[in-house]
C-alpha positions in Angstrom: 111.7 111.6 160.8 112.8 114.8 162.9 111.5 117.9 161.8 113.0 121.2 163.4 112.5 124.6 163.0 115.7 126.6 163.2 116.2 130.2 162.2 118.9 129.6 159.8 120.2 127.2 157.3 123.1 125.0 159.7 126.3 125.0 157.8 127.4 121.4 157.2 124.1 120.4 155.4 124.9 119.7 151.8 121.0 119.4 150.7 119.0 122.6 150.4 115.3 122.2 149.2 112.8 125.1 148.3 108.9 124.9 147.5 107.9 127.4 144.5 104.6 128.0 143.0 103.8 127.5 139.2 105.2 130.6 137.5 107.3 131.4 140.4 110.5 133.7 139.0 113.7 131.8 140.3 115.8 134.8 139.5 117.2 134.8 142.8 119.2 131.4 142.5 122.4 131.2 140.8 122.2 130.8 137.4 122.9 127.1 137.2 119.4 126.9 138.8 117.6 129.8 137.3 118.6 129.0 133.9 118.5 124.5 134.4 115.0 124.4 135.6 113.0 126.0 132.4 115.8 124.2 130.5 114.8 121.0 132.5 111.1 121.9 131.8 110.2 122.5 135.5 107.5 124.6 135.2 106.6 124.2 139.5 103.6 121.9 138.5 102.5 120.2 142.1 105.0 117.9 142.7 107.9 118.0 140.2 111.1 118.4 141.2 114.2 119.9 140.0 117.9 119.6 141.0 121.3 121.3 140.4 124.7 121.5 142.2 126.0 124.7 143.0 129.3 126.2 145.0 128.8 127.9 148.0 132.0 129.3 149.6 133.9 126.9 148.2 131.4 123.6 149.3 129.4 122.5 146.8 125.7 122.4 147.9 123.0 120.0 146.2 119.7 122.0 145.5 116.2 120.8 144.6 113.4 122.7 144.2 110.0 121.0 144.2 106.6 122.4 142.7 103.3 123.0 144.2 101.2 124.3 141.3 99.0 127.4 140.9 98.6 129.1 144.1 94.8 129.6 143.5 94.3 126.2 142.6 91.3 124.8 144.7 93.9 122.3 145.7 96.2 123.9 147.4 96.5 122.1 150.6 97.2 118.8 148.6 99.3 120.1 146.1 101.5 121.4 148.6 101.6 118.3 150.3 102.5 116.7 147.2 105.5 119.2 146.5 106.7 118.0 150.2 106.3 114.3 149.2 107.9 114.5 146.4 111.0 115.9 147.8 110.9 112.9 150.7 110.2 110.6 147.9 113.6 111.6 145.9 115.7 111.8 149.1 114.8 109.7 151.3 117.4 107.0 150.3 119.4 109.3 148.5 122.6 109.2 151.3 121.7 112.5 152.3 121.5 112.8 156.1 119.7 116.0 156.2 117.8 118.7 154.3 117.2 122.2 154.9 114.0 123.3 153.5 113.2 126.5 152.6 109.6 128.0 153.2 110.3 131.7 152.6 109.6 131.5 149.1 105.6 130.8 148.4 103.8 132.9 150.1 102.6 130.3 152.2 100.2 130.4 154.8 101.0 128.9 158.6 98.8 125.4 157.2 99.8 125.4 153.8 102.9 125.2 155.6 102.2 121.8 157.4 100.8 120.3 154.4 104.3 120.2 153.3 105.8 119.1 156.4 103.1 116.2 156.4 103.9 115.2 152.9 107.3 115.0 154.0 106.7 112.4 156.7 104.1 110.4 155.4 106.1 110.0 152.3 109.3 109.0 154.9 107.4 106.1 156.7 109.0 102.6 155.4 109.1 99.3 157.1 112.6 97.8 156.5 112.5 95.7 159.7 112.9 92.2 158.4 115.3 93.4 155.3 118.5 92.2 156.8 120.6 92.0 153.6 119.5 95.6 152.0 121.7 97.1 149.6 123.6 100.7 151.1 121.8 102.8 148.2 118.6 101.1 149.2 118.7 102.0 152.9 117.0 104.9 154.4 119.6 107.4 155.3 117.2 110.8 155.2 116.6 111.2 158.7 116.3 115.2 159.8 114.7 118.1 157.9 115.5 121.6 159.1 112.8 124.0 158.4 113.8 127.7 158.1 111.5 130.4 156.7 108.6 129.2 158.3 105.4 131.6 158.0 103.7 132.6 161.3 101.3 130.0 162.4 103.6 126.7 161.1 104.5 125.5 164.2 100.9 125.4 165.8 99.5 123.8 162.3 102.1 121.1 162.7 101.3 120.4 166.2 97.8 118.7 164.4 99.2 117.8 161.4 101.7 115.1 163.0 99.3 113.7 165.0 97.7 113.2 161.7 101.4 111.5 160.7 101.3 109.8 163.8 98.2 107.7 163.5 98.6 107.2 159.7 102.1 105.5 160.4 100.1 103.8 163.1 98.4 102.7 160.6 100.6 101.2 157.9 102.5 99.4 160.5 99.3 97.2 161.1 98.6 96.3 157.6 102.7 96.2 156.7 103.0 93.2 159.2 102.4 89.7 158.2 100.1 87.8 159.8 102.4 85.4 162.1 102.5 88.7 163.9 100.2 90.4 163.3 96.9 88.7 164.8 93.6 89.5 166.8 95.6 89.0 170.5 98.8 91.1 169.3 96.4 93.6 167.7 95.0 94.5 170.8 98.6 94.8 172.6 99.9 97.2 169.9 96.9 99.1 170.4 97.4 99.1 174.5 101.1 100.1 173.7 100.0 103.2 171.1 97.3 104.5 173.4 98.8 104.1 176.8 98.9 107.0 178.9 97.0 109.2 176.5 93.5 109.4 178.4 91.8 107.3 175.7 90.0 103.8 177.5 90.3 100.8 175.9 88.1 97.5 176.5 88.9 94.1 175.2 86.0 91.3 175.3 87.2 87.5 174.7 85.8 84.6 173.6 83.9 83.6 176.1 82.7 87.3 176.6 81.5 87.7 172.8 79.8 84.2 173.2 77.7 85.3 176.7 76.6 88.4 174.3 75.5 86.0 171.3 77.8 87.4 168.8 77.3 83.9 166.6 78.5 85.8 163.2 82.0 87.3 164.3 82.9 84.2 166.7 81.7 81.6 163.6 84.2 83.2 161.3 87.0 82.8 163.9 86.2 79.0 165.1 88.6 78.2 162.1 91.2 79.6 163.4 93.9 78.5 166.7 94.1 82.4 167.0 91.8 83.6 169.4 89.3 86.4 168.5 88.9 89.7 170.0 86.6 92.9 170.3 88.4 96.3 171.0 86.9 99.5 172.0 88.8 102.8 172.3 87.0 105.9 173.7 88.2 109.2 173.8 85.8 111.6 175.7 87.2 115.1 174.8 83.9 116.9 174.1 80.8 117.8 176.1 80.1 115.5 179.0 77.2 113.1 178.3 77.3 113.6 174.5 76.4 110.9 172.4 79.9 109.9 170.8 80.7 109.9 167.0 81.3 105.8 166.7 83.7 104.5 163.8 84.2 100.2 163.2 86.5 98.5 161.6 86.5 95.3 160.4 90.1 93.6 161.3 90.1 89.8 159.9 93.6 90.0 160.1 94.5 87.2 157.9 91.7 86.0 155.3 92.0 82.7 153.4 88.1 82.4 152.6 88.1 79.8 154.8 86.0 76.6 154.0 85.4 78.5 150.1 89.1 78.4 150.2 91.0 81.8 147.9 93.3 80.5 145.3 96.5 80.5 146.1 98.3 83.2 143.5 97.7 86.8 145.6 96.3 85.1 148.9 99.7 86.7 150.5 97.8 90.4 149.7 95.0 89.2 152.4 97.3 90.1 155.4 95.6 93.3 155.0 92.1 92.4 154.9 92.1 94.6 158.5 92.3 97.4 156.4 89.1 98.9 158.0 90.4 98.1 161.7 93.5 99.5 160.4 92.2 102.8 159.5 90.0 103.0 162.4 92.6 102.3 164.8 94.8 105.1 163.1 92.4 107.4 162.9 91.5 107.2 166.5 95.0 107.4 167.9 95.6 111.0 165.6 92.0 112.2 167.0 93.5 111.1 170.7 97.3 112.8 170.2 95.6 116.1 169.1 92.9 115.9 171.8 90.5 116.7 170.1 86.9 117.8 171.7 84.8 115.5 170.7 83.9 112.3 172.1 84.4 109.4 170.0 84.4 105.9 169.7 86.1 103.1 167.5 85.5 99.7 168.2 87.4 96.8 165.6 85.9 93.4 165.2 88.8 91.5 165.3 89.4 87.8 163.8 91.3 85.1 161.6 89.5 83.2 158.9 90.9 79.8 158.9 90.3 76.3 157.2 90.3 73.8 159.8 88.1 70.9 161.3 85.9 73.8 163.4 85.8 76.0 160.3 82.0 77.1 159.4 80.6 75.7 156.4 78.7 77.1 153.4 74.8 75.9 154.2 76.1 76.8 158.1 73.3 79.0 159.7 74.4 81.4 162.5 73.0 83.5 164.7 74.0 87.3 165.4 74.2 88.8 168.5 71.0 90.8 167.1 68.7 87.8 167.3 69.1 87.5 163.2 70.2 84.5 161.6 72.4 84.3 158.6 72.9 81.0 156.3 76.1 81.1 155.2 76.7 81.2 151.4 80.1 81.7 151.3 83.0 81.4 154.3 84.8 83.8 152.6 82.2 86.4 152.7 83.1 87.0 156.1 83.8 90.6 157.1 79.6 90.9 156.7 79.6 88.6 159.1 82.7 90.5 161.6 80.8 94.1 161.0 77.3 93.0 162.1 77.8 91.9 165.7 80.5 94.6 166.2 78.0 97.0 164.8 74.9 95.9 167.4 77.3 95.8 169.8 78.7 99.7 169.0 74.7 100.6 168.8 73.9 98.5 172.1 76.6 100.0 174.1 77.6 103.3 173.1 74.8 104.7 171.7 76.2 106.7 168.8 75.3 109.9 167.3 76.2 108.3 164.5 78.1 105.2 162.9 80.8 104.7 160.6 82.1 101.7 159.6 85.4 101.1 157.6 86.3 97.6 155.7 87.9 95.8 152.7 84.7 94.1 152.1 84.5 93.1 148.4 86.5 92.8 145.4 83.5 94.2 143.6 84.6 97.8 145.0 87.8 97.4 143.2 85.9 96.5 139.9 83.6 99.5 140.3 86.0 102.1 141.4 89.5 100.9 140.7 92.4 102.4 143.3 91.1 105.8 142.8 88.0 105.9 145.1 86.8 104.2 148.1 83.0 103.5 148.0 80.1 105.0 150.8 76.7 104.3 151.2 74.7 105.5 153.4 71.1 106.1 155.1 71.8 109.6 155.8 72.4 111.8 152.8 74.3 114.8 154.9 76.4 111.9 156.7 77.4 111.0 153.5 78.3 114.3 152.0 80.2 115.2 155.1 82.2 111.9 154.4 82.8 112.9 150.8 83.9 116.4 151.8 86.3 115.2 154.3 87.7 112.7 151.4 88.1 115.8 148.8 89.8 117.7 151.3 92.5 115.0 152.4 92.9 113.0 149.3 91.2 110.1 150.9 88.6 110.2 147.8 85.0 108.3 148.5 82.2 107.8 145.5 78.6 107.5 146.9 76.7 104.1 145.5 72.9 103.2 146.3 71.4 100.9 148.8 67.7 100.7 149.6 64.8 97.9 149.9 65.0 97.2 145.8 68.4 95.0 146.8 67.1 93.3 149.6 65.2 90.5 147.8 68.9 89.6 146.3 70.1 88.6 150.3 66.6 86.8 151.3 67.2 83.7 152.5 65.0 80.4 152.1 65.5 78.7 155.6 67.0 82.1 157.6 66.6 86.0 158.0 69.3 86.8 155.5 71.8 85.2 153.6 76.2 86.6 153.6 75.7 86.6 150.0 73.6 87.6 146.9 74.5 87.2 143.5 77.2 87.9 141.8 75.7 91.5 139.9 75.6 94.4 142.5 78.1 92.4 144.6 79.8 95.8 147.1 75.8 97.1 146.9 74.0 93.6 148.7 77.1 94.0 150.5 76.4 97.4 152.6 72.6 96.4 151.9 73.2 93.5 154.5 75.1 95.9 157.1 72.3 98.0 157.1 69.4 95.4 158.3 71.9 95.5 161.4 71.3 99.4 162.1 68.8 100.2 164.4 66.0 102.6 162.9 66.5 106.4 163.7 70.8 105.6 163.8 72.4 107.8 160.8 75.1 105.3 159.6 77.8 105.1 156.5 79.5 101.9 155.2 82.8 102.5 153.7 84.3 99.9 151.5 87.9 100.7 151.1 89.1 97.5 149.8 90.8 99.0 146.8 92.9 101.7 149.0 94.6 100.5 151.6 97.4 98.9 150.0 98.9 99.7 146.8 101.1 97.8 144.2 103.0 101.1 143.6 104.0 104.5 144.7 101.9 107.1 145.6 102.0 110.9 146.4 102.3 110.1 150.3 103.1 106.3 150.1 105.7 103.7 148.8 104.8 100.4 147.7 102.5 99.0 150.5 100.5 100.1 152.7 98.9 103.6 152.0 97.4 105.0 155.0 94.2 105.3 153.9 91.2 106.2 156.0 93.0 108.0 159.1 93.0 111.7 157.8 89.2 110.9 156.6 88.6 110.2 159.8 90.5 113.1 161.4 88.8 115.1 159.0 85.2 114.3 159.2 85.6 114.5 163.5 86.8 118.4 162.9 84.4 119.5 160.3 81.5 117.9 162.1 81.9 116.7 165.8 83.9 119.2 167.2 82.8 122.8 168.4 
């Protein structure tokens, strides 16, 4: 999507859009518009849209005007977001070519500003690659938006805000692709390819290296699989030199069958995305690196395949963690436990974080709890955990706090090892993060996020089609500028 700022409105573009607050007189349009909108019941309510034809100098000229609600409203930034989306959502496919959108009508201010522009492009990203017989009507054919009437301040806002765009399409690429693709070694090249020659350092440890470092867990929940498995760590040093780094993990099983305690069949397609966490992480790094932002960060994705075969792991299997503890293994297919604790150690042992996040699609159990409206966090730090939830409220990537604490642990004790990959079937996302945490080292602040109901939707969303949703990157973005950057 090309997003330009011009001066004025360029002649041969047909498609004129305009952003209006609730309430907003539209006295100044012809009378088509003035008089069709209230007539239409557009009242300018955050994201509805209206849209009339009129004649300009003898060409007729397609108008739209699209809502972002009460310009008070402690919303603001998202609503006008939303009023951008919702444009990109109705025109995207439309035949239109181009749109000019008008700004010089709102009172904006120079962010308010980008919001739209974002919600314009996030709402644009679709993944049509292996469509070869698409319908015309159904093909993308939106491809520029001219922006005139920008408010001082735009074009500096959207220098951040598409970095933001940047690593949230970054992001719904990885979980869009299928799995014959999309897998631990080609992971790590699309990574290599995203970040190259943008300062940020990437490491890759193999097999062989993972096994030398006893990371039992992560490398028994790969042995399934002929796909090899793979640790990845980007770092981004951009704040004070010697400052212990903000670390985020991702759990990337990048295809999950359950493995020996095999999924049924009707849905397993969905599990291309169980990298969800990886995905996010990954995102959020690359918009943190394209805005250069000054702090130093880390973000290191556990990266595997869960497979069925000969070498597969068993249930009754006991494994050891690169942290000396041993797990017996309950259940193959609770898995990304077993991914998140070595990669975790590992983070702890190498980088030394100020502080740990991790990011996964862990259990069903969080959709059952929460639905597709919230992700879940827990935490051991209470201000780590409302700085999480503030960054959520303030980017629409929405996070509900749930406990952990020593009253679960007695539900993950194991008869013959340390711990056990599952407890039963009441608390199931809470034993969940409750087995994480034996893995963080006392005195380490550290948040779980289980996002397994959010990054990937059945349906449309405000700055999403059908698919992959983006979720986790602006959190991310977020959290690093409210908290780890001067």
């Amino acid at each position: 999507m090309n997003i330009l700022f011009t001066e004025t409105s360029p002649a041969n573009v047909r498609l004129i859009a305009r952003i209006v607050n609730q309430g907003d007189a539209l006295s100044d349009l012809d009378a088509a518009l003035s008089d069709g909108a209230p007539a239409a019941r557009f009242k300018g309510s955050a994201g509805q849209v209206f849209e009339g034809f009129v004649t300009d100098a003898g060409s007729l000229k397609r108008v739209a005007i699209a809502g972002a609600g009460e310009p008070d409203s402690g919303k603001r930034r998202l609503n006008v977001e939303r009023a951008g989306a919702a444009l990109m959502a109705k025109y995207l496919r439309s035949g239109e070519t181009e749109m000019v959108l008008d700004l010089g009508h709102a009172s904006f201010s120079g962010e308010e500003a980008a919001a739209a522009l974002l919600g314009l492009r996030l709402r644009s990203w679709a993944y049509d690659d292996y469509r070869t017989k698409l319908a015309a009507e159904k093909k993308i054919t939106l491809k520029t938006v001219h922006v005139i009437g920008a408010p001082e301040g735009t074009a500096q806002a959207w220098e951040i805000a598409q970095a933001v765009a940047t690593g949230a399409e970054f992001t719904k690429k990885l979980i869009t692709l299928p799995a014959n693709i999309l897998y631990p070694e080609s992971f790590v090249a699309l990574c290599e390819e995203a970040f190259a020659g943008t300062g940020a350092e990437l490491t890759v440890l193999d097999e062989e290296q993972m096994g030398e470092l006893g990371m039992g867990a992560l490398l028994g929940v790969g042995q399934g699989s002929v796909r090899a498995s793979r640790m990845l760590a980007i770092q981004w040093n951009g704040g004070k030199k010697g400052e212990a780094p903000t670390a985020f993990v991702g759990k990337g099983v990048t295809f999950d069958t359950g493995g020996i305690s095999l999924k049924p069949p009707p849905g397993m397609e969905d599990m291309k995305w169980d990298m969800g966490g990886a995905g996010a992480v990954a995102g959020g790094m690359l918009s943190l690196v394209k805005r250069k932002a000054k702090a130093n960060v880390v973000a290191v994705m556990g990266l595997v395949e869960n497979m069925p075969d000969g070498n597969a792991i068993r249930p009754g299997d006991v494994l050891t963690t690169m942290s000396g503890q041993t797990v017996e293994v309950l259940n193959t297919d609770a898995e990304g436990r077993l991914v998140l604790c070595d990669a975790l150690h590992w983070t702890q042992d190498v980088f030394k974080p100020s502080r740990i996040v991790d990011f996964a699609t862990l259990t069903g159990a969080m959709i059952i709890a929460l639905g597709h409206e919230y992700a879940g966090v827990f935490s051991n730090d209470d201000d780590l955990a409302d700085q999480l939830m503030a960054a959520g409220t303030a980017t629409g990537d929405k996070l509900w706090r749930l406990p952990i604490g020593p009253a679960y642990d007695k539900l993950i004790d194991s008869p013959i090892a340390d711990i056990k990959n599952v407890g039963p079937r009441p608390a199931g996302s809470i034993t969940a993060a409750q087995f994480l945490h034996r893995f963080i080292k006392k005195g380490t602040k550290w948040a779980h996020c289980d996002v397994a109901g959010m990054v990937f939707a059945d349906k449309p969303g405000h700055t999403w089609d059908k698919g992959a949703t983006g979720y986790g990157v602006r959190l991310i973005d977020q959290f690093v500028a409210d908290n780890a950057e001067g």
